[in-house]
N, C-alpha and C positions, 0 to 999 in steps of 0.2 A: 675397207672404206671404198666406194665407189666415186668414180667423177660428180656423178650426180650428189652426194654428200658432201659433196667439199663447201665450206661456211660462205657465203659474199664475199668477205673479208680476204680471205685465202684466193678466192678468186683473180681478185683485184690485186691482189700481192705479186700473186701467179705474174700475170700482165706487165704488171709494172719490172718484173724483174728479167721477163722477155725484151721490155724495151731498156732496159740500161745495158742488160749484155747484147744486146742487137745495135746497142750506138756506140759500144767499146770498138767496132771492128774501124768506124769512121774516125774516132778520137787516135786508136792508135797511128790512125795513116795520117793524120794529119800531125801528128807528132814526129812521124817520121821524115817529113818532109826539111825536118830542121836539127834533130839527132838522130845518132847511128840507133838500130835495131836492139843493140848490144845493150846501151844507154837506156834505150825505153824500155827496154823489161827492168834495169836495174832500179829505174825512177818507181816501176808500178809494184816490186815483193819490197823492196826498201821500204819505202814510206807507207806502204799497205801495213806491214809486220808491227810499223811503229803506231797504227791506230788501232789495231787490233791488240796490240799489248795492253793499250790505255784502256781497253774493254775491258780486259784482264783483269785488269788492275782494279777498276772502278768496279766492277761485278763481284771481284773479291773470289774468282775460280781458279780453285787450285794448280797449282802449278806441279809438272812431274819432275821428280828429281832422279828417276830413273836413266842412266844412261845409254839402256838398249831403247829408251822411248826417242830420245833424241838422235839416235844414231835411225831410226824411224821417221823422225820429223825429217830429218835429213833428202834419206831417200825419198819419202813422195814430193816433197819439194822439186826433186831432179826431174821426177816421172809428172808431177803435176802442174809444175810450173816453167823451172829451165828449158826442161827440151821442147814443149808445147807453145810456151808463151815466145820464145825465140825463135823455134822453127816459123811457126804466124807469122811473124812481126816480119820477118828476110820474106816469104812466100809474099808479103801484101807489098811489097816495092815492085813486086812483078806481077802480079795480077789482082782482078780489081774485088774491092771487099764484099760486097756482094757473094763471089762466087767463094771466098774465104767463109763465111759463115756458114753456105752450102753445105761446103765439105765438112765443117765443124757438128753439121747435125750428123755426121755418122758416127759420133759418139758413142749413141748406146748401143748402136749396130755392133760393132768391136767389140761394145766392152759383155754384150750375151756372146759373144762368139767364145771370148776368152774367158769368163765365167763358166761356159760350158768345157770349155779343154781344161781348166787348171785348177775348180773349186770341186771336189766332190759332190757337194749338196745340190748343184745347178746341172742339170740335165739336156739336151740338144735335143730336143723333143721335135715331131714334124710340122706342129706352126711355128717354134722359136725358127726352123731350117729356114722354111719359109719366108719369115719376115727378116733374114740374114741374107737371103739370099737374093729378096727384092733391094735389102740396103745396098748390096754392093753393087747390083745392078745399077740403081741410081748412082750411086760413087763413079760407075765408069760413064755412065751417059754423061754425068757433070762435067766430068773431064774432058771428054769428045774425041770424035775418032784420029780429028787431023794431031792432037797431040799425042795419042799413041802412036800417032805414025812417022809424026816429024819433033822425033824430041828434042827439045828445047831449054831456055832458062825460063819459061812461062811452064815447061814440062815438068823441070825440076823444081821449079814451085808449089806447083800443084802436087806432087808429091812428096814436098818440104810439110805444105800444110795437114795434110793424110797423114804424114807420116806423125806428127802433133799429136790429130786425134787417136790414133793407136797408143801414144804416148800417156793421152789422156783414161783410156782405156785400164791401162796397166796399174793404172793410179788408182783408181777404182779398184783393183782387186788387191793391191797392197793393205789400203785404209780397210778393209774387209778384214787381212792376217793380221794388222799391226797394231792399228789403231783404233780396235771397238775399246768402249766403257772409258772413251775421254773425253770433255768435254768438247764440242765441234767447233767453239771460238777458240779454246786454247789448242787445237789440234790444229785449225789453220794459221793461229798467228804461230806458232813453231811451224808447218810447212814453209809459211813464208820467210821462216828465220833462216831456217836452212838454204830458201832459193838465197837469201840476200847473200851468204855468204860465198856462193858461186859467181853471182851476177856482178855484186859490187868491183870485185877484183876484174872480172872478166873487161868489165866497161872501163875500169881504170886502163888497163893494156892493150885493147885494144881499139877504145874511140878518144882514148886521153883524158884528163882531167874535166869533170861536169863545165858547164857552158853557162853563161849567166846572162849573154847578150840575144837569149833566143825571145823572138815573135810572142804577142800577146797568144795566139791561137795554139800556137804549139805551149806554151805554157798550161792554157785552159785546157787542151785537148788531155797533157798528163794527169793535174788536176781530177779531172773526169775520171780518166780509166783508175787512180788510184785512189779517191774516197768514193765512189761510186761502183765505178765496174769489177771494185774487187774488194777494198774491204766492204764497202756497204754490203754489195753484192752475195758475198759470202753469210752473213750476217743474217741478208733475208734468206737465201737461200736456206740454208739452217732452221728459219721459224716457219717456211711452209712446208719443208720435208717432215719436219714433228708434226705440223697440224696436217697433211694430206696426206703422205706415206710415198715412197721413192716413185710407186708407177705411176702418180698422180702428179708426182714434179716433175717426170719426164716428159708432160705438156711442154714444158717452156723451152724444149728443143727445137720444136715444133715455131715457135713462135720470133724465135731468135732472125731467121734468114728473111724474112718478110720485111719487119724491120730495117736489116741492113742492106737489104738492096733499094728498096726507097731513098733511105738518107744517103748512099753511093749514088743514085740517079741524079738527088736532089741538089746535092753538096757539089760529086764530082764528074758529074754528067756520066756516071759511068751506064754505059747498055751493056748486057748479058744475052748472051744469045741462044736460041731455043732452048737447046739442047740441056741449057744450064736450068732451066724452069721444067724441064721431065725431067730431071733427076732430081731435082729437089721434090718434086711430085711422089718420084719412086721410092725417096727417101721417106717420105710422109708415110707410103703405105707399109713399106716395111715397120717403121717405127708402132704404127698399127696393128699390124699383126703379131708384133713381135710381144704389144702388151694386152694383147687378147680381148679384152674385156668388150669391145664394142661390136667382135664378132660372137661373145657369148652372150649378150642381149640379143645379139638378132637371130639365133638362131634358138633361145628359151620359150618354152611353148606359153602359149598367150592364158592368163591369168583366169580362174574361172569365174563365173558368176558368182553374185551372193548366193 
């Protein structure tokens, strides 16, 4: 299936699921503003897992009773949620989200890199190098030089949130070994079973028992990132990867950072500086080259006459 086949419908899906994970990066700092880091992930796989159950449930999708599955659900949970969604959530108290979504499109940069070291099937070919090797380019322009040079807690954030997508990366190549031929709602709401059971405890011990005198805004902003930015999110995610195919939903990487530097400008007057706008550029074209297809229109010889 080509870009160009993908239905209206998918389209518009596409879009619309750019701008919910691109206003998750504002909702969760505005959440933060009033619980711990700790607390805001446990609010977003908690209450996510429990609507995704109720999908479960009402869809009538089997359930595994296998327990090398859920020892499965477990780990990508760690790898796709715990250590990503908490490492973000501490990076965005220190720098602004904007440049948090940035780095988040190095996603799929990572995760061909480690596909190609750790799947057999997946090869390191000279445009995948290529378009791996403009993403990390941008990763460092993002960063910028005065923070490679004077490291910092704005340094070590930026490498909190890196370190995420690499995280995220990893996740992606587990659910490849682990979890083919389940269904993708019952496979994230056990993801998410397994984050809750990390997070819950964790947020207990270390930001103290849940908080019930917080701010309308901060309640809305949780609200948001957890029937929205992740179970909904999940959900569509899932019906346009079946209707477009994974290279075709790796637009919405693309689409994610535009978003959320807007609503950081507009919400938190946050400014981003050059530097941060060419690496997300160089991000763009790696992600490009990485998924080939728009350099193999233009270099396909032009169609003949009748």
């Amino acid at each position: 299936m080509t870009a160009r086949s993908i239905p209206t419908r998918t389209w518009i899906e596409l879009a619309l699921l750019g701008v919910i994970w691109g206003g998750s990066f504002l909702a969760i700092r505005l959440a933060l503003n009033e619980v711990g880091f700790v607390t805001s992930v446990a609010h977003r796989v908690f209450w996510a897992a429990l609507i995704l159950w109720g999908y479960v449930a009402v869809a009538r999708l089997p359930v595994p009773r296998d327990p090398r599955i859920w020892i499965a659900f477990f780990v990508m949970g760690l790898l796709n949620n715990v250590i990503p969604f908490s490492l973000m959530a501490w990076g965005q108290l220190h720098i602004p989200t904007g440049l948090t979504s940035v780095f988040n499109a190095g996603t799929a940069i990572f995760g061909a890199l480690l596909a190609a070291l750790l799947l057999a099937d997946e090869r390191l070919t000279l445009r995948k190098s290529i378009g791996i090797g403009l993403g990390f380019a941008g990763v460092a322009v993002a960063i910028g030089l005065e923070s490679l040079r004077d490291f910092d807690i704005r340094s070590l954030a930026q490498l909190a949130v890196i370190t995420g997508t690499v995280s995220y990366a990893f996740a992606s190549i587990w659910a490849r070994l682990r979890l083919t031929g389940l269904a993708p709602q019952v496979a994230a709401a056990g993801m998410l079973t397994g984050s809750s059971l990390v997070m819950v405890p964790a947020a207990l011990l270390m930001d103290g028992a849940p908080r019930f005198d917080i701010g309308w805004q901060a309640v809305a902003a949780i609200a948001y990132y957890v029937i929205f930015a992740t179970a909904g999110a999940y959900l569509l995610y899932y019906r346009i990867l079946a209707a477009a195919g994974a290279g075709n939903t790796m637009i919405v990487t693309l689409l994610i950072p535009p978003v959320s530097i807007v609503l950081g400008a507009l919400v938190l007057d946050e400014v981003l500086s050059p530097n941060v706008y060419a690496g997300l550029a160089l991000l763009a074209l790696g992600l490009i080259v990485l998924d080939g297809r728009l350099l193999r229109r233009k270099s396909a010889p032009s169609p003949s006459g009748p």
